[in-house]
C-alpha positions as CSV (number, residue, x, y, z in Angstrom):
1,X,0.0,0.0,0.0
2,X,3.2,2.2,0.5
3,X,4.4,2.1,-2.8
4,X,0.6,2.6,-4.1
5,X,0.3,6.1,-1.8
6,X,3.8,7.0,-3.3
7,X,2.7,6.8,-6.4
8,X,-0.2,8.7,-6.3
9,X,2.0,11.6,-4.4
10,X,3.6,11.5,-7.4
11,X,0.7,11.9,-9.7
12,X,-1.0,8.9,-10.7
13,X,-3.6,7.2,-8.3
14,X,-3.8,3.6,-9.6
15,X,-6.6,2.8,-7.5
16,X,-8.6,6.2,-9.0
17,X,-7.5,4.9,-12.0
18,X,-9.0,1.3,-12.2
19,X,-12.1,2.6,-11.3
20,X,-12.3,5.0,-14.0
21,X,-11.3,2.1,-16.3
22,X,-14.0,-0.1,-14.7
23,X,-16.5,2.7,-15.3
24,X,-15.3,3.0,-19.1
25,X,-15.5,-0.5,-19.3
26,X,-19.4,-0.1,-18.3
27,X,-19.6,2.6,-21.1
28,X,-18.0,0.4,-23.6
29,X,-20.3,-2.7,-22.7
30,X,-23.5,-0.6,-23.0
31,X,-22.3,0.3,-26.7
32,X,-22.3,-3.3,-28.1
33,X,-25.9,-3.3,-29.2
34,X,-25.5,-0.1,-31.2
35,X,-25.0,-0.7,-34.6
36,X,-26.4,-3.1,-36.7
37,X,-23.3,-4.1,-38.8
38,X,-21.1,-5.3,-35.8
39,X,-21.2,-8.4,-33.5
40,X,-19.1,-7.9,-30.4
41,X,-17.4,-10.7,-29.2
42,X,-16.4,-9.8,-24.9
43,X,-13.9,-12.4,-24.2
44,X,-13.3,-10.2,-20.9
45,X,-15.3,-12.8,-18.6
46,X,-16.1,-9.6,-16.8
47,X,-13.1,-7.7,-16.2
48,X,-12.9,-4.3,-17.4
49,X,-8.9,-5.2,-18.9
50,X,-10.3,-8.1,-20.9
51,X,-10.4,-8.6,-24.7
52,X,-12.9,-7.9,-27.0
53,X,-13.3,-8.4,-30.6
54,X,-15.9,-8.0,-33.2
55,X,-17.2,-9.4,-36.7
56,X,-19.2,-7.7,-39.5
57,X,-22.3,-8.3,-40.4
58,X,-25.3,-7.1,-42.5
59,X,-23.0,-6.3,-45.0
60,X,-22.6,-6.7,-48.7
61,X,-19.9,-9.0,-49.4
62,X,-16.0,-7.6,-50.3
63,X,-16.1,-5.3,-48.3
64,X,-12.8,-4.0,-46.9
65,X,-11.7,-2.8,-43.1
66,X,-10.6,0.3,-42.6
67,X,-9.6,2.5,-39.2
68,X,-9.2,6.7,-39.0
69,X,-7.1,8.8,-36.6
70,X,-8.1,12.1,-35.1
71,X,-8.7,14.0,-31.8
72,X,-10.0,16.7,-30.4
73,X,-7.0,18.7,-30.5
74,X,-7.4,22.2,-28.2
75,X,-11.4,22.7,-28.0
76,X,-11.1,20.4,-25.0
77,X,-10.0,24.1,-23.4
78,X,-13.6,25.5,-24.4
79,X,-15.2,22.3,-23.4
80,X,-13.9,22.9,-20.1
81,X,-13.9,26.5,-19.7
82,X,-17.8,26.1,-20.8
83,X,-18.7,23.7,-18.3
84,X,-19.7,20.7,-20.5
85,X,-16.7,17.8,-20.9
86,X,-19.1,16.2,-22.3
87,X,-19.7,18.5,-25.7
88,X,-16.3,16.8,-26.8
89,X,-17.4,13.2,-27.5
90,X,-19.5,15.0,-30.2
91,X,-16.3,16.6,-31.7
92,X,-14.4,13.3,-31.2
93,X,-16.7,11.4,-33.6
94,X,-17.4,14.0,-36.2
95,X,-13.8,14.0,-36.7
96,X,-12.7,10.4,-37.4
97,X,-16.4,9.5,-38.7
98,X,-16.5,11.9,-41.5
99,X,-12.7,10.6,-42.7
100,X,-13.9,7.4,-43.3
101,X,-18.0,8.6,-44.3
102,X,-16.4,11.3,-47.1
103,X,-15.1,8.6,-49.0
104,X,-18.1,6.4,-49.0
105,X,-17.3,4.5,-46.1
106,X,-19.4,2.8,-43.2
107,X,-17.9,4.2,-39.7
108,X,-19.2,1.0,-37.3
109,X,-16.9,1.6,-33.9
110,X,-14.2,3.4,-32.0
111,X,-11.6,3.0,-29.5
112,X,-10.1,5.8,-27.2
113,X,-7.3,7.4,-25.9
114,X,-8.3,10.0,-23.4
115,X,-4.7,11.6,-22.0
116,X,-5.4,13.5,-18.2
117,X,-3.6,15.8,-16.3
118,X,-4.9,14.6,-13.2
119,X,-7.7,12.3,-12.3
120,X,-8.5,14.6,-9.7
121,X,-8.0,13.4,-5.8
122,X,-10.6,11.2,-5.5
123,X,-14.1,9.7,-6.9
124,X,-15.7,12.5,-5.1
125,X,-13.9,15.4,-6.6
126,X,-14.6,17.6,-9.2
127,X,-12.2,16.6,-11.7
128,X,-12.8,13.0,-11.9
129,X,-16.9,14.1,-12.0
130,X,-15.6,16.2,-15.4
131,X,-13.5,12.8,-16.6
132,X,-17.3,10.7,-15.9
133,X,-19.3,13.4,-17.5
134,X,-16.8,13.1,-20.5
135,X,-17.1,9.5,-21.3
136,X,-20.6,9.6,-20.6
137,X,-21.1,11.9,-23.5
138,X,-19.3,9.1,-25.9
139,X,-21.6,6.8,-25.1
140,X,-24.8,9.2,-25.7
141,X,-23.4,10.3,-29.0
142,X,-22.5,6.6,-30.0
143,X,-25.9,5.6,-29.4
144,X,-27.4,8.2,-31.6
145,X,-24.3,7.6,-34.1
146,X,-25.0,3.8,-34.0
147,X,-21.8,3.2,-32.9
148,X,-20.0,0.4,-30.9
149,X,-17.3,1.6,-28.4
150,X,-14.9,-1.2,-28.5
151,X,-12.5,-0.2,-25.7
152,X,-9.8,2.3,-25.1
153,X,-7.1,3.3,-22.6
154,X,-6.6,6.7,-19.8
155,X,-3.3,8.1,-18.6
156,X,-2.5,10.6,-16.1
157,X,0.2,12.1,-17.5
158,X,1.5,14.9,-15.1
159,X,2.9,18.2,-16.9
160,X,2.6,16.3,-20.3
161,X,-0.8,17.5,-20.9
162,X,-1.4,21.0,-20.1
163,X,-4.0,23.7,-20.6
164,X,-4.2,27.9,-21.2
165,X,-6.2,27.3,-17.8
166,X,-3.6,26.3,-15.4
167,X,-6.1,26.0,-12.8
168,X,-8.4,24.1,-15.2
169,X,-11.2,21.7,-13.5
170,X,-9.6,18.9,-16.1
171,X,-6.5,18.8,-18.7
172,X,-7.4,16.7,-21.5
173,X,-6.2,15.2,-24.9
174,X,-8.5,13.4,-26.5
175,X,-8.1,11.2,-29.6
176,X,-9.8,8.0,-31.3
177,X,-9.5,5.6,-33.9
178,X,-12.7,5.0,-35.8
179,X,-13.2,1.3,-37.5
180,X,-15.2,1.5,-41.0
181,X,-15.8,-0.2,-44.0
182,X,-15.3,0.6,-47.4
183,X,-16.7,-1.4,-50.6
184,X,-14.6,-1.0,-54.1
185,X,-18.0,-0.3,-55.5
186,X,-19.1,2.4,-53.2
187,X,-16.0,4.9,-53.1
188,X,-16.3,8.6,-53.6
189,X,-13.0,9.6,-55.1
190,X,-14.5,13.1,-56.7
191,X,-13.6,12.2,-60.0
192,X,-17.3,12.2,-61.5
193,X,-17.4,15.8,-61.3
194,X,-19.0,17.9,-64.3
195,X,-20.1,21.5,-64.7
196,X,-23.3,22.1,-63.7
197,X,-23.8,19.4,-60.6
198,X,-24.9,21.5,-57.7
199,X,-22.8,22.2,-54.4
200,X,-24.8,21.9,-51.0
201,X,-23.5,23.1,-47.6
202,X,-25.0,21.4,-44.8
203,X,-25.0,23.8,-41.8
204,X,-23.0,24.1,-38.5
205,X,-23.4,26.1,-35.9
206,X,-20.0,25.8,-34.1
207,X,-16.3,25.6,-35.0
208,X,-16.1,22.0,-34.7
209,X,-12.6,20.9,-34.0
210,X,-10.6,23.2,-36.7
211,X,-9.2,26.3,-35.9
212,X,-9.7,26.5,-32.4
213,X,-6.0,27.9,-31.8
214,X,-7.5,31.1,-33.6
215,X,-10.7,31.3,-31.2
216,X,-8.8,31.4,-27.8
217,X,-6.7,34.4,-29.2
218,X,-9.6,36.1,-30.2
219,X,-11.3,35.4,-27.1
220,X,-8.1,36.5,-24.9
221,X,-8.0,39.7,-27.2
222,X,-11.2,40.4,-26.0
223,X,-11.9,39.2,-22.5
224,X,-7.5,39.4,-21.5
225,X,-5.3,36.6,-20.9
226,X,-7.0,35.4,-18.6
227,X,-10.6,34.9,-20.2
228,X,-11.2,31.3,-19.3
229,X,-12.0,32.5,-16.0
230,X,-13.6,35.9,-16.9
231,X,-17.7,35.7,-15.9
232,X,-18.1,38.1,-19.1
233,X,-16.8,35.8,-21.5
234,X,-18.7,32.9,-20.4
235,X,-21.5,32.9,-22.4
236,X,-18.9,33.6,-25.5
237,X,-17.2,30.8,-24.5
238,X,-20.2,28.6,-24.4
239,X,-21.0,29.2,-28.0
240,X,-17.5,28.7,-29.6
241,X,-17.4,25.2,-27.4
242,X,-21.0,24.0,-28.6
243,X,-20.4,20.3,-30.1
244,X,-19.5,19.6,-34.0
245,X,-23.0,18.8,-35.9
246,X,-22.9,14.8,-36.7
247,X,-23.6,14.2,-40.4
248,X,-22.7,10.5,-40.6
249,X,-25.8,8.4,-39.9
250,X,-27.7,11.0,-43.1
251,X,-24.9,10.6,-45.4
252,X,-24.6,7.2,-44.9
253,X,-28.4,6.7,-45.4
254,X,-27.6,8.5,-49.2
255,X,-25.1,6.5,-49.6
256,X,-27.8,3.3,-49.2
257,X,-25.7,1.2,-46.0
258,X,-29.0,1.3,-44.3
259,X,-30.3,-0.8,-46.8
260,X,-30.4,-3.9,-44.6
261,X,-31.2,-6.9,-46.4
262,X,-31.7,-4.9,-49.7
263,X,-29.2,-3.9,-52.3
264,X,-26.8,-1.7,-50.0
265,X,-24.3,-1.5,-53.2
266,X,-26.9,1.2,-54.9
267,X,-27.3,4.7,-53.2
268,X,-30.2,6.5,-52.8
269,X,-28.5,9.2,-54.4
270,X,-25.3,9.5,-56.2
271,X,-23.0,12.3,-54.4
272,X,-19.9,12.9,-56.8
273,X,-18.1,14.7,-53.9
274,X,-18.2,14.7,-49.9
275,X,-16.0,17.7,-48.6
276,X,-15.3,17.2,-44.7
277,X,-14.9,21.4,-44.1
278,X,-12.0,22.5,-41.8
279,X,-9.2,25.2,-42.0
280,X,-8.6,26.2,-45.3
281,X,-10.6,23.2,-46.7
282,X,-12.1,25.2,-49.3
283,X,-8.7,26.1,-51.3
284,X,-7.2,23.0,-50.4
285,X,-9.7,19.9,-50.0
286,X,-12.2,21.0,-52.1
287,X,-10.0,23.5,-54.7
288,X,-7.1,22.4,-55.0
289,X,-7.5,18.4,-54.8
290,X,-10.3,17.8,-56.4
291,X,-11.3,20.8,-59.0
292,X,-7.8,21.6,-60.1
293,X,-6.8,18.8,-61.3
294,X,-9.9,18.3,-63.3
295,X,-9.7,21.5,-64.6
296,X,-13.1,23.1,-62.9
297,X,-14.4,25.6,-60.9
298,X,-16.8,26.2,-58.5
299,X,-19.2,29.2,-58.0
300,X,-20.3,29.2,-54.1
301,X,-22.6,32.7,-53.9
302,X,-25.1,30.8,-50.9
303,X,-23.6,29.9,-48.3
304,X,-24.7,29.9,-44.9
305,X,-24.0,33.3,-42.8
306,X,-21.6,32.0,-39.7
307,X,-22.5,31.6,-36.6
308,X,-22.8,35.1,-34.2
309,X,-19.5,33.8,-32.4
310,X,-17.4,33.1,-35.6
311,X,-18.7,36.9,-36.6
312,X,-17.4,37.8,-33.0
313,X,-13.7,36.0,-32.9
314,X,-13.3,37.0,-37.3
315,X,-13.9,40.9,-35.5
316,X,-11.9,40.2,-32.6
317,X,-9.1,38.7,-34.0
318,X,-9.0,41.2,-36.8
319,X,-10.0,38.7,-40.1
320,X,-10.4,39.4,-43.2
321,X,-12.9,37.7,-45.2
322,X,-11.1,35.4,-47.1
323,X,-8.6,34.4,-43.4
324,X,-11.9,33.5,-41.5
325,X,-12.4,31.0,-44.5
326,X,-8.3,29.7,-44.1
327,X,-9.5,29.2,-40.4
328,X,-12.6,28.1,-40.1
329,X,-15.6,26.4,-41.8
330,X,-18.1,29.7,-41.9
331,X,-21.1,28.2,-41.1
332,X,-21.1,24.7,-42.9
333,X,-19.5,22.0,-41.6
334,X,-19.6,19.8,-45.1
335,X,-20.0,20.1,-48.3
336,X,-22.0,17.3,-50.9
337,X,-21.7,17.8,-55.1
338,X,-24.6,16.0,-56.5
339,X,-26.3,16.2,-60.3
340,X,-28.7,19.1,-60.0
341,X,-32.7,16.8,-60.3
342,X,-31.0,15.1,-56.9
343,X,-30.9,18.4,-54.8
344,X,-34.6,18.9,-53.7
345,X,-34.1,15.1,-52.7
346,X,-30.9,15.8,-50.9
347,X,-32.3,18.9,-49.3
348,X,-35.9,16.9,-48.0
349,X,-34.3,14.1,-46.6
350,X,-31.9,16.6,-44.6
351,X,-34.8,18.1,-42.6
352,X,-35.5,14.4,-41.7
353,X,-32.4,14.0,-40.3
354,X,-32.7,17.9,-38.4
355,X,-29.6,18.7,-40.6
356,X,-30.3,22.5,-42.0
357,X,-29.1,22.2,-45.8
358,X,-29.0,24.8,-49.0
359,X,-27.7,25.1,-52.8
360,X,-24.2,27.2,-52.0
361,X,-23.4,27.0,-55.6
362,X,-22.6,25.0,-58.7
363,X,-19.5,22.9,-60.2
364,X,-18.4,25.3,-63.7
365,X,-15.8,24.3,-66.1
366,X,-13.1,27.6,-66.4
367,X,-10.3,27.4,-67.9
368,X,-8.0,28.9,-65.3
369,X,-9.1,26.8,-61.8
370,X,-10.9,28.9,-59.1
371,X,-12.9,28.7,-56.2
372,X,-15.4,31.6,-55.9
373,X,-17.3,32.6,-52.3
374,X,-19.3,35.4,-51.8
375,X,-17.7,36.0,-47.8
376,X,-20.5,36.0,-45.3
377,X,-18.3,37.5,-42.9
378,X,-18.0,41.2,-44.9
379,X,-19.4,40.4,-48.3
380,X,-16.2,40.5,-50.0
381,X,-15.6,38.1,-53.3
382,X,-13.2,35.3,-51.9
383,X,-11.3,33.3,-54.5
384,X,-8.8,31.1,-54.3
C-alpha cells in the first residue's frame, strides 16, 4: 500500500484509476448493441482489462476494413472552460467518422485514448466528476451515431498535458480511432465531377474541431489573458465550445448502408463529392484536390451566414474575409456535389435527419481553376 500512496503523491492514483477504467468498461459494454453491422465478441469474462473483438455483419460482401485517426486537439480548453466535458465526444466522432464517411465509407466503432492531467483526488472530486461526464457523452453520442465503443485506454500524465487554464477543472487530450468499412463499388473519389452538378453546404453552428487555436486568441483579445476565468466571456465561451453537428448516420443513409437486407451497393442518391470542411478546406480539400486537377471551378454565392461567435472571434481577431475561411468552416460544416434533379431530394431528406441544408453554388468548367465565395463574414468576393 506504501508504494501505491507514493505513487499517487507523485501523480498517478492507480486505484482512481482502475475505477475510472472499470466505469469505461461499463460505457463500452453498454455500446455493443448499437449498430447493426457489428457483432461484439467480450472475451473479458467480466473484467474491465479483458479482450474484446468483433465481426461484421449485415454487409454486402468484399467489403474491406478500414480504421481513421483524429482527436479533439485544443477545444477540450472550451469544453472545459464552458462547463460541458461532455460536448467533446461530439467533436471526437465528427472528426474520425466523417474521414472514413467522405469517401463512401461505413464508420461502425471506435476505440479511445483520453490523456489526463490529473484524475483529480478522488471519486468525489470535481475533476474526476468532469473525466465521468466526459465519457458519458461518448456513449450518448455513440448511441445516436450507432456506434460500438470497442474499448480504449486513460493516462495521467502529469505536466505532459497542459492547458491555457492552469487552474483548469480537467486537462485533457482526447483522440480516437474510428473502424469503418469501405466497398470498391461504393467509393467517392470526386472524380465524376462535371459543370453544372450542384454544391450543397449542410449547416454548423459551431467551430467544430478546426481552428480552435485562432478562437482562444480572439477570445483573450477580448476578454484578456486570462478569459477562461472571466464571468463576461462565459456565455462567448459557451458558444465557440458548442459540439460539432454529426452528419454520418444521413450521409450514410444517401449512400444506401441502411439498406439492410436490400441492395446496400446502390445509393439513394449519387454524391460525386463529400468535402469534410475545416481550416482552409475550401482552397485546399475541395479546390485544389479535387477541382484543379480536373480542370473546374466552383461558384459558391449561398452559403450559410456563420454563426454570431465566428462573426465575433473574425472581429476580434481582426480577419479578413477570405482568413476566416483559411480558419474556419463559416457556417457549414460539409459540403456534398450531387447532379442538379437530386438536390430537392438531398435537401428533403436533410430536414428528416434535423440537418439544415441549402444550394451554396454550382461545379463550372473555367479554364483557369478557381474557387469563388461570396464572404458571409464582410461580403467580400473570396477566391482562391
Amino acid at each position: 500500500m506504501a508504494r501505491i500512496g507514493k505513487y499517487a503523491a507523485d501523480g498517478v492514483d492507480v486505484k482512481l484509476g482502475d475505477l475510472f477504467s472499470a466505469f469505461c468498461g461499463q460505457i463500452c459494454r453498454s455500446s455493443y448493441n448499437n449498430s447493426p453491422f457489428v457483432e461484439i465478441a467480450d472475451l473479458s469474462s467480466g473484467k474491465f482489462r479483458g479482450p474484446r473483438g468483433f465481426t461484421l455483419k449485415n454487409l454486402p460482401h468484399g467489403c474491406i476494413h478500414t480504421i481513421g485517426a483524429d482527436g479533439v486537439g485544443t477545444k477540450t480548453i472550451l469544453s472545459v472552460a464552458a462547463g460541458h466535458p461532455e460536448w467533446a465526444a461530439y467533436d471526437l466522432v465528427a472528426m474520425t467518422a466523417m474521414d472514413i464517411i467522405r469517401a463512401g465509407g461505413l464508420p461502425v466503432g471506435l476505440s479511445n485514448i483520453m490523456d489526463v492531467n490529473s484524475l483529480g483526488d478522488g471519486p468525489d472530486s470535481e475533476t474526476y466528476g468532469y473525466c465521468v461526464r466526459a465519457m458519458e457523452g461518448l456513449r450518448v453520442v455513440a448511441k445516436e451515431s450507432g456506434l460500438f465503443l470497442l474499448n480504449g485506454e486513460t493516462a495521467e500524465l502529469g505536466s505532459c498535458i497542459g492547458s491555457e487554464a492552469p487552474n483548469a477543472i480537467l486537462s485533457f487530450n482526447w483522440g480516437s480511432v474510428m473502424y469503418g468499412v469501405y466497398h470498391p463499388q461504393k467509393m467517392i473519389y470526386g472524380n465524376t465531377l462535371a459543370p453544372g452538378q450542384v454544391v450543397i453546404a449542410l449547416r454548423e453552428k459551431g467551430f467544430r474541431s478546426n481552428g480552435i487555436s485562432s478562437v482562444r486568441k480572439a477570445l483573450a483579445i477580448k476578454y484578456g489573458p486570462e478569459w477562461y476565468k472571466n464571468p463576461e466571456a462565459l456565455p462567448d465561451i459557451v458558444a465557440a465550445a458548442v459540439p460539432s453537428a454529426q452528419y454520418d448516420g444521413f450521409l450514410s443513409h444517401l449512400h444506401g448502408w441502411a439498406k439492410i437486407g436490400g441492395n446496400q451497393l446502390t445509393p439513394l442518391v449519387k454524391m460525386h463529392l463529400i468535402v469534410h470542411l475545416s481550416g482552409g478546406a475550401f482552397k485546399s480539400k475541395f479546390g485544389e484536390d479535387m477541382l484543379a486537377p480536373q480542370e473546374l471551378s466552383a461558384n459558391l454565392k449561398h452559403l450559410f451566414d456563420p454563426p454570431e461567435i465566428m462573426r465575433k472571434c473574425a472581429g476580434w481577431r481582426g480577419f479578413s474575409g477570405s482568413e476566416c475561411y483559411n480558419a474556419w468552416n463559416g457556417g457549414q460544416g460539409a459540403l456534398v456535389v450531387v447532379d442538379e434533379h437530386d438536390a430537392d431530394f438531398v435537401l428533403g431528406h436533410a430536414i428528416q435527419y434535423g440537418i439544415e441544408a441549402q444550394v451554396a453554388g454550382k461545379i463550372e468548367k473555367k479554364q483557369d481553376y478557381t474557387v469563388r465565395i461570396v464572404s458571409k463574414f464582410d461580403g467580400s468576393e473570396v477566391t482562391y
